[in-house]
C-alpha positions as CSV (number, residue, x, y, z in Angstrom):
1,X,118.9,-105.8,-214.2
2,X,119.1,-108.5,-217.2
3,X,122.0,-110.6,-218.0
4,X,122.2,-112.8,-221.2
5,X,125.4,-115.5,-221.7
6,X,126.9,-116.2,-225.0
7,X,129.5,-117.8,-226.1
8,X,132.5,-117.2,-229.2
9,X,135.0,-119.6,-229.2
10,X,134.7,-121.4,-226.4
11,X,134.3,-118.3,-224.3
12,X,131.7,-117.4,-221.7
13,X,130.5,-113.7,-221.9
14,X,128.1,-112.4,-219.6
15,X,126.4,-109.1,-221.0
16,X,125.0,-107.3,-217.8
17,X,122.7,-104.2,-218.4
18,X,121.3,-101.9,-215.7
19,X,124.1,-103.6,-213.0
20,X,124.0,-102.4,-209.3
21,X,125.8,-103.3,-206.2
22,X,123.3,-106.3,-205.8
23,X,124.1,-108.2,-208.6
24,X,125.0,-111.4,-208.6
25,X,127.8,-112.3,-211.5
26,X,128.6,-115.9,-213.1
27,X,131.4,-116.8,-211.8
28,X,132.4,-119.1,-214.8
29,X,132.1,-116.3,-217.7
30,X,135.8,-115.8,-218.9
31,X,133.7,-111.8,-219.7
32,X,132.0,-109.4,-218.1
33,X,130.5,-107.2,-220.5
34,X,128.7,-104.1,-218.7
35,X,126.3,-101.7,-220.9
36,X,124.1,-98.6,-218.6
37,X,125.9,-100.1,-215.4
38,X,125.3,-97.8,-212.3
39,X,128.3,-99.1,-210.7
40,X,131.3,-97.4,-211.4
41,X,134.5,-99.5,-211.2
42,X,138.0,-98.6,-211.9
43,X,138.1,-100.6,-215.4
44,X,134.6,-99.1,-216.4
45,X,134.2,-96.0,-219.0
46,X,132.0,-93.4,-218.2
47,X,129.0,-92.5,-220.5
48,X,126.4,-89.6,-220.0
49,X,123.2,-90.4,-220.5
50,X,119.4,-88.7,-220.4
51,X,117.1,-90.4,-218.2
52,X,113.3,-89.3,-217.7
53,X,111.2,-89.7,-214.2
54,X,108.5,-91.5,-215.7
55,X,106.7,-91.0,-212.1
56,X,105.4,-87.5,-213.2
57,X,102.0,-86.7,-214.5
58,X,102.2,-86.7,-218.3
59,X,101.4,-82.7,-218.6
60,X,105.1,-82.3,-216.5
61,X,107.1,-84.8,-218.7
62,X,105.5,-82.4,-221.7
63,X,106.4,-78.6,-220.0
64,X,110.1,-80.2,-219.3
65,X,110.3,-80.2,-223.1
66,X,111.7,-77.7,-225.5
67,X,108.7,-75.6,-227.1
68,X,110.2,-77.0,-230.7
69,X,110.0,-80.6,-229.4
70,X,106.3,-80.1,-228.0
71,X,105.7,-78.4,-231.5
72,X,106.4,-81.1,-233.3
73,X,104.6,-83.9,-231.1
74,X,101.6,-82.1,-232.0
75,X,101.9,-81.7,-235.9
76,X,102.7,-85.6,-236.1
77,X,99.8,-85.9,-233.8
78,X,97.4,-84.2,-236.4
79,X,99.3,-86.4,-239.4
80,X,97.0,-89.7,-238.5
81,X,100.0,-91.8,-237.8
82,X,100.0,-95.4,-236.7
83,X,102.2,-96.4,-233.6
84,X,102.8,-99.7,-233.6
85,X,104.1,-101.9,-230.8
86,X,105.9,-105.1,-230.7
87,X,106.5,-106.6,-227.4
88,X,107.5,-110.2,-228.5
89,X,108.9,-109.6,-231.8
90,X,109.5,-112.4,-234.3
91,X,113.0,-113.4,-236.2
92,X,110.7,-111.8,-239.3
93,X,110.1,-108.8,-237.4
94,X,113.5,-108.5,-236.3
95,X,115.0,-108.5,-240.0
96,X,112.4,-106.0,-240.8
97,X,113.7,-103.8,-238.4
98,X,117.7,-105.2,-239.5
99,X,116.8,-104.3,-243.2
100,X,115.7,-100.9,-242.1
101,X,118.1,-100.3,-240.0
102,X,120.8,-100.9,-242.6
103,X,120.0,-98.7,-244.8
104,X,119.7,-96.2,-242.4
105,X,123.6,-96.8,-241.4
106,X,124.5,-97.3,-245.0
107,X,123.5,-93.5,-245.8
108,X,124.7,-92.4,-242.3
109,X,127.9,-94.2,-242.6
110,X,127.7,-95.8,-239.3
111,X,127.8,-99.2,-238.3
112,X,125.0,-102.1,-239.3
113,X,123.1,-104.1,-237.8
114,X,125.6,-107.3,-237.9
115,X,124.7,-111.0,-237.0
116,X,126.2,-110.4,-233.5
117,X,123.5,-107.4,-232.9
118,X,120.5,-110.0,-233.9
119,X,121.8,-112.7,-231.7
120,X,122.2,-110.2,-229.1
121,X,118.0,-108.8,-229.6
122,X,117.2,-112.9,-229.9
123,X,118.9,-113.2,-226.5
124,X,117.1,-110.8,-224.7
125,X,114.3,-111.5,-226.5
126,X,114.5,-114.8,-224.4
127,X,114.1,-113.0,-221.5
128,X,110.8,-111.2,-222.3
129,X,113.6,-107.7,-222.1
130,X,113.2,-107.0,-225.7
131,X,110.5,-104.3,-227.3
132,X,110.1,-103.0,-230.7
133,X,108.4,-100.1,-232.3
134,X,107.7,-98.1,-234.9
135,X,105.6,-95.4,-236.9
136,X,104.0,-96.0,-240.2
137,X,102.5,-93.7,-242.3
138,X,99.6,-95.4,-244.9
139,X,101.1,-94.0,-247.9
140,X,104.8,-93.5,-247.1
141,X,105.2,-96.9,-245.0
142,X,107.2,-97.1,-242.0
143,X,108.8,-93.6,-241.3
144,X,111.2,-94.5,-237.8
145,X,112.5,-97.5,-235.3
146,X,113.2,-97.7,-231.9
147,X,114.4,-100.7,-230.2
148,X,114.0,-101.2,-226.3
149,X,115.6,-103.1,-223.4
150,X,113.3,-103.6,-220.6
151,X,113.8,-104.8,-217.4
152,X,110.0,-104.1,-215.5
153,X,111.3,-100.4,-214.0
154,X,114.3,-99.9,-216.1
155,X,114.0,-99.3,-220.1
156,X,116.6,-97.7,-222.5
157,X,116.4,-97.1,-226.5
158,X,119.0,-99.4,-227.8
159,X,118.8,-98.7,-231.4
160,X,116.9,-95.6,-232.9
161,X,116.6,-95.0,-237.0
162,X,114.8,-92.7,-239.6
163,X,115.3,-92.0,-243.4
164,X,114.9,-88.6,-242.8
165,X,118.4,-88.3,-244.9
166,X,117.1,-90.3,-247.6
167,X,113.9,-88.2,-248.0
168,X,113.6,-86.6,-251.3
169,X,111.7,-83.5,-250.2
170,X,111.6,-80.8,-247.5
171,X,108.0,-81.7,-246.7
172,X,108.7,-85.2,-246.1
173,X,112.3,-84.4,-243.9
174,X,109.7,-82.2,-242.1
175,X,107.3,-85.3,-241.8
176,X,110.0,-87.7,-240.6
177,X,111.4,-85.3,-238.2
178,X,108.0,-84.6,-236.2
179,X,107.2,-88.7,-236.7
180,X,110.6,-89.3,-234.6
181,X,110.0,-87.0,-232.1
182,X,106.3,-88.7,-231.7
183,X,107.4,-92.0,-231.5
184,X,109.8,-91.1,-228.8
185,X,107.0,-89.4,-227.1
186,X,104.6,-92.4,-227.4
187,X,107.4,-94.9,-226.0
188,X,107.6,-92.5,-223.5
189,X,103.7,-92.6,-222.1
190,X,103.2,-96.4,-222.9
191,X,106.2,-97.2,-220.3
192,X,104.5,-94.9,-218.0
193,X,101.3,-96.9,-218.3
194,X,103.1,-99.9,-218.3
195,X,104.4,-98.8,-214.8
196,X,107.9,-98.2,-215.5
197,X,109.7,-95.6,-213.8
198,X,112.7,-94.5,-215.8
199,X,113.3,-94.1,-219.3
200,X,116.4,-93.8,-220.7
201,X,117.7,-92.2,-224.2
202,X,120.6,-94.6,-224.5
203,X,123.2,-92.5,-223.7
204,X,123.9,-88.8,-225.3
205,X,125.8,-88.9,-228.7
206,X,129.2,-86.5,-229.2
207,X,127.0,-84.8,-232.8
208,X,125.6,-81.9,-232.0
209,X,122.3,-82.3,-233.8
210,X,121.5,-85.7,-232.5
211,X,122.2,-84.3,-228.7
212,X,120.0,-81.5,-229.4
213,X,117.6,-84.0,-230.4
214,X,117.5,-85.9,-227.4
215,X,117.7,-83.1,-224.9
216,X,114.6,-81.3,-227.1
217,X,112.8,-83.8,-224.4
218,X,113.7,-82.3,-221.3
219,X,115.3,-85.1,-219.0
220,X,117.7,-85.7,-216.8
221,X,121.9,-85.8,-217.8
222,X,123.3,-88.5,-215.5
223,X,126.4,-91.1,-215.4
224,X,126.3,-94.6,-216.7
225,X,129.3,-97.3,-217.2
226,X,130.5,-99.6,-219.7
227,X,133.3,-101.5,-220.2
228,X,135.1,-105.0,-220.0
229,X,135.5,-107.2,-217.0
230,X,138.1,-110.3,-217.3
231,X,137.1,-112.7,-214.8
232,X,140.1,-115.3,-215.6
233,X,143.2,-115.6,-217.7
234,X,141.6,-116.7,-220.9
235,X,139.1,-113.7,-220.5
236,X,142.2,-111.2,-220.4
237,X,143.9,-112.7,-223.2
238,X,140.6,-112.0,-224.8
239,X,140.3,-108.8,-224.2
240,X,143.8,-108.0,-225.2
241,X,143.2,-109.1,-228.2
242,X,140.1,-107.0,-228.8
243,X,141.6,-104.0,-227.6
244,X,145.0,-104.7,-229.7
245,X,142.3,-105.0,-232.8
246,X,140.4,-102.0,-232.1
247,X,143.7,-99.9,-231.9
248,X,145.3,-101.7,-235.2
249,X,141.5,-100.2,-236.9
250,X,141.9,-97.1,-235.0
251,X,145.0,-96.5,-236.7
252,X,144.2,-97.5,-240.2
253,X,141.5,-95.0,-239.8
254,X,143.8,-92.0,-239.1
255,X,146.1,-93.2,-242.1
């Protein structure tokens, strides 16, 4: 479990990942904000996700795997790629990863990597819960991302990105798609060795190729919550608010 405290505008929010029926909440955070919680409560959204028993051998987690996705593995294994493995990343490595990121999102059209998100990977940072890796390729330069929470047993991929859809050839789309799939695999077998004993994909995306991705790896497909907790009047004035401004957006999008 990892809990990190923030406030905006004079109000308290608790973000609590991994939550379970021991945890103990601050009682003076105006917010709860819940992300992977295994507690469901009545206010909490559900969100399927793809966990991984990291307590099996290695040759297990491998034949739980689509053929394709084992495939793969091995041609990026025979490409001489370099895994590399931040465990206390710097701000500098942190607006690497944002710049990278960004353009990734930019040609997805999906959200960036605001100021919030980097205060947010600075916070748990704090708490040693932060991990960041990638895979480089000498010539081409960094090929994928993946960003961790950690919690000692507990870790989930909280942001993933590739310019695969900026690669201007079929042989490099081909190169960045088996590269992911390593790097997944890698983070995979150095939480294992690490002694970790679940991994978890970050919850299964609604797009059909990115799920097909992500159960390519075999898995588990289990329950998770999220959501908003008000934990005093100013907290539910707050979230009012948000929720009035995410419908007002929701709207101007359907326009």
């Amino acid at each position: 479990m990892i809990s990190i405290e923030r406030k905006v505008l004079n109000v308290k929010i608790q973000n609590i990942y991994f939550a379970n029926k021991d945890f103990e909440y601050d009682s003076t955070a105006h917010v709860k904000a819940f992300s992977h919680s295994f507690v469901p409560k009545n206010n909490l959204r559900t969100l399927e996700t793809l966990q991984f028993d990291l307590t099996k051998d290695e040759n297990e987690l491998l034949m739980d795997m689509h053929k394709t996705t084992r495939r793969q593995i091995r041609r990026a294994e025979e490409q001489g790629l370099e895994h590399v493995v931040i465990e206390n990343p710097t701000d500098h490595d942190l607006l690497e990863f944002q710049k990278f990121y960004n353009q990734f999102a930019k040609n997805k059209k999906t959200h960036s990597c605001n100021s919030f998100h980097m205060k947010t990977m600075k916070l748990l940072r704090e708490k040693n819960a932060l991990l960041l890796t990638y895979m480089k390729d000498k010539d081409e330069g960094v090929f994928c991302y993946r960003v961790y929470i950690l919690d000692g047993t507990f870790t989930m991929n909280l942001y993933s990105a590739s310019h695969f859809r900026m690669a201007d050839s079929p042989e490099l789309k081909k190169m960045l798609s088996q590269a992911n799939r390593y790097l997944v695999w890698k983070c995979i077998l150095l939480f294992k060795e690490k002694g970790y004993k679940l991994y978890d994909m970050g919850g299964l995306s609604y797009d059909d190729n990115i799920r097909r991705f992500k159960l390519g790896f075999g898995g588990e497909v289990v329950p998770v919550y999220w959501g908003y907790e008000a934990n005093s009047i100013m907290g539910s004035l707050v979230l009012q608010m948000r929720n009035w401004k995410m419908a007002l957006a929701t709207a101007r999008e359907i326009q």
